[in-house]
N, C-alpha and C positions, 0 to 999 in steps of 0.2 A: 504494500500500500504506500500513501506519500510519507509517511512517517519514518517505512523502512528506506524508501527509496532518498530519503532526506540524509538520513541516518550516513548511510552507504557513500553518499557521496560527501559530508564531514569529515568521514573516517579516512578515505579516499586523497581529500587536499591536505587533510593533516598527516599524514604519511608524504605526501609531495611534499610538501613545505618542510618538515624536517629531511627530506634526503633519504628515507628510507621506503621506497616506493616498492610492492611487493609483484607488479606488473603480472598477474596474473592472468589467464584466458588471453593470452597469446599465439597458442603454440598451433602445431598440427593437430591436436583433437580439438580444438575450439572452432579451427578452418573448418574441419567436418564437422562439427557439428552447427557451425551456424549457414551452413553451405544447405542444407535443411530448411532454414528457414530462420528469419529471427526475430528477438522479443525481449526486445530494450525494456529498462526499465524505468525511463527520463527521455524526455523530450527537451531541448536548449537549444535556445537559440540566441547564439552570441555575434560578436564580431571577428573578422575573418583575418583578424591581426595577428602575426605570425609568432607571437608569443604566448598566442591565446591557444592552444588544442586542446578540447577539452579531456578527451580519453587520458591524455597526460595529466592536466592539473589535478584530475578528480582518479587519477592510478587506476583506472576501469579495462576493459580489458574489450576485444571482439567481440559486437551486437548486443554490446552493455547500453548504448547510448544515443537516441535518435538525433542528429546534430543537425542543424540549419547555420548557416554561416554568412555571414551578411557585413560590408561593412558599417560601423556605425547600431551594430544591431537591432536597424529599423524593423518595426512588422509591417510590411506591404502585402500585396495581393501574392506574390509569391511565396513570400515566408510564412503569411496566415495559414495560405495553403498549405503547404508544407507539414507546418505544423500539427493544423486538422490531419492528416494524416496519421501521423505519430498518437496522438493523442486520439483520434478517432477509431483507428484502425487498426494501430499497433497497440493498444491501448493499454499507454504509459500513464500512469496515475499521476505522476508530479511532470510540469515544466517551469522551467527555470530561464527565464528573461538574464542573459549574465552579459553585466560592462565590464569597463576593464581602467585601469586608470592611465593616465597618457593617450586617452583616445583622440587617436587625427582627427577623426572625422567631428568628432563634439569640438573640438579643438578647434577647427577651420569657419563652423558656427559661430562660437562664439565672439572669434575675432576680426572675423567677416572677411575672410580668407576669401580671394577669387580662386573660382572652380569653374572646370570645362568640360564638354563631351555630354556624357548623360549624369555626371555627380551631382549636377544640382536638383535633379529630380530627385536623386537620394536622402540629401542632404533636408532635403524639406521635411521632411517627417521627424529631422532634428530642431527644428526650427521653433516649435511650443515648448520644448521643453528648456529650451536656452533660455527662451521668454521668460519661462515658468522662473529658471534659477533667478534672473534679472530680477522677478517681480520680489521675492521670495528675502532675497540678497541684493537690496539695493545700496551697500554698502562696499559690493564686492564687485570684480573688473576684470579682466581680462584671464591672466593667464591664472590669478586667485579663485577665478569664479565656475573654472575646467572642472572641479569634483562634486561642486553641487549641479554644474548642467549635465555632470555623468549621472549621478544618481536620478534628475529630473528626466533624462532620458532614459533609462529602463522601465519609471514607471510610465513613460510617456507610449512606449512600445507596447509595453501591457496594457494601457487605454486603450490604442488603438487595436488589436489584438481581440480586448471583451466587443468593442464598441462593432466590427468589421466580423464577426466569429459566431454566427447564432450557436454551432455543436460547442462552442468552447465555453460559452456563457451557458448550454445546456448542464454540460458535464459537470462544472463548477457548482450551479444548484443543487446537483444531482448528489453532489459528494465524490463523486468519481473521476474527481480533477483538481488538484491544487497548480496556484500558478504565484510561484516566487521570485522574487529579484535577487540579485547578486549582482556586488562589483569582486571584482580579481583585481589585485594589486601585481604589476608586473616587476617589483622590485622585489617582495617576500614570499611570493608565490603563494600567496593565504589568500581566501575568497570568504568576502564580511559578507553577509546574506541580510537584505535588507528586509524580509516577508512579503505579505499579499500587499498590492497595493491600497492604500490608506483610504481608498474612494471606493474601494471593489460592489460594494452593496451597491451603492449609487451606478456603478456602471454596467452590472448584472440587470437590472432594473430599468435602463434605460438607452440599451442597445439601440444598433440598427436591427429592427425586429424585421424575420423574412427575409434580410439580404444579409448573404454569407461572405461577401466579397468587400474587399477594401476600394477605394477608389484610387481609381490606377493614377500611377503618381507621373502622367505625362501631364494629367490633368491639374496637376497641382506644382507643377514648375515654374509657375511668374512668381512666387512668394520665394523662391529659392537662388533666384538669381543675386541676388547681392545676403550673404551667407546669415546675416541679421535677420532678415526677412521682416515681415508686418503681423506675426499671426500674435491672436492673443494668448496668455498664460493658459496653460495648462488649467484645468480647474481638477487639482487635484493638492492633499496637504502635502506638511512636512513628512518626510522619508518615515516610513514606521522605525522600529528598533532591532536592532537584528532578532533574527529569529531563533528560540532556542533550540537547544539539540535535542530530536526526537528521543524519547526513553525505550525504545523498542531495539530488541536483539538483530542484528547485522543479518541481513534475509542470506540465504544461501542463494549460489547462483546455478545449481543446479539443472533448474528449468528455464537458464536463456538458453 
């Protein structure tokens, strides 16, 4: 369940962070056996930052993991998808929204970085949540204001995510889906878990009811052209507190 699968991946970064990673479900019986067929336990979707893998950080092993990789860890039309996947289909009880800190991409937002090609269509879906830090932290600036627009954007992802997701805002009611944040520090290799987000009730409640798709974000590229953009804060609070660690026994992985 999420409790274990919470659990597992604690135990998982704290073994990474101290150095002593036990890298198990590797080998040639784990090839055959997930050549079978597979059945993660965690759904994440992070950013696609080369310091970030998560089978590494979290010491997990072959078809322990359903991964989405994105940078900036927007949730758009493909990553929702995605995700519903995982969480629909493969049906992982926990997902995990994880940032990371030194993110470019929040990084480029907030300082109103010029970007080219199709990045600024990316980039937009960073765009409320920078707002959100600004509104939030109107004391703080530039490169001081990078960890509260990291945190502001994981929950910014997860809005988006309930809001674009009818099965994912199902599952959630349902109990049959927890959905938590995580930042990763790329300097101690420890990941603070930030919980559900602080609006969840309110955004379960008041979905895009009926439509399971995000709004393709070619359609939302004029706000993203100068990396500040115009959109308003976030309507979501301060970060919860990190989350505690599940009191349930370490699940065997027997049946991935």
């Amino acid at each position: 369940d999420a409790d274990q699968a919470l659990k597992e991946l604690q135990k998982g970064n704290a073994r990474f962070a101290k150095g002593k990673m036990l890298q198990l479900r590797r080998d040639q019986a784990r090839l055959e056996e997930t050549g079978k067929g597979q059945h993660p336990f965690v759904t994440v979707l992070t950013c696609s930052d080369s310091r970030l893998p998560p089978e590494i950080v979290f010491d997990q092993g072959l078809g322990d993991m359903f991964t989405v990789r994105v940078a900036g860890n927007v949730a758009d039309v493909d990553e929702i998808g995605t995700i519903e996947y995982g969480v629909g289909h493969l049906h992982t009880p926990l997902c995990v929204v994880l940032g990371h800190t030194a993110c470019g991409a929040v990084t480029a937002v907030v300082k109103g970085s010029e970007v080219h090609g199709s990045i600024p269509a990316l980039v937009d879906n960073i765009v409320p949540a920078v707002e959100s830090a600004r509104h939030q932290h109107p004391d703080l600036s530039g490169d001081q204001l990078v960890p509260a627009a990291i945190e502001a954007n994981v929950f910014q992802s997860i809005a988006d995510l309930f809001e674009h997701s009818a099965e994912v805002r199902q599952l959630v009611q349902e109990e049959k889906l927890r959905v938590l944040g995580a930042v990763y520090d790329i300097q101690t290799g420890k990941v603070r878990w930030l919980g559900v987000h602080p609006g969840q009730a309110g955004l379960l409640s008041s979905g895009d009811q009926g439509h399971g798709e995000a709004e393709p974000a070619a359609a939302k590229s004029a706000e993203a052209e100068h990396a500040q953009g115009k959109a308003e804060p976030a309507k979501h609070e301060e970060p919860a507190k990190d989350e505690e660690p599940a009191k349930h026994e370490e699940p065997s992985h027997g049946g991935h």
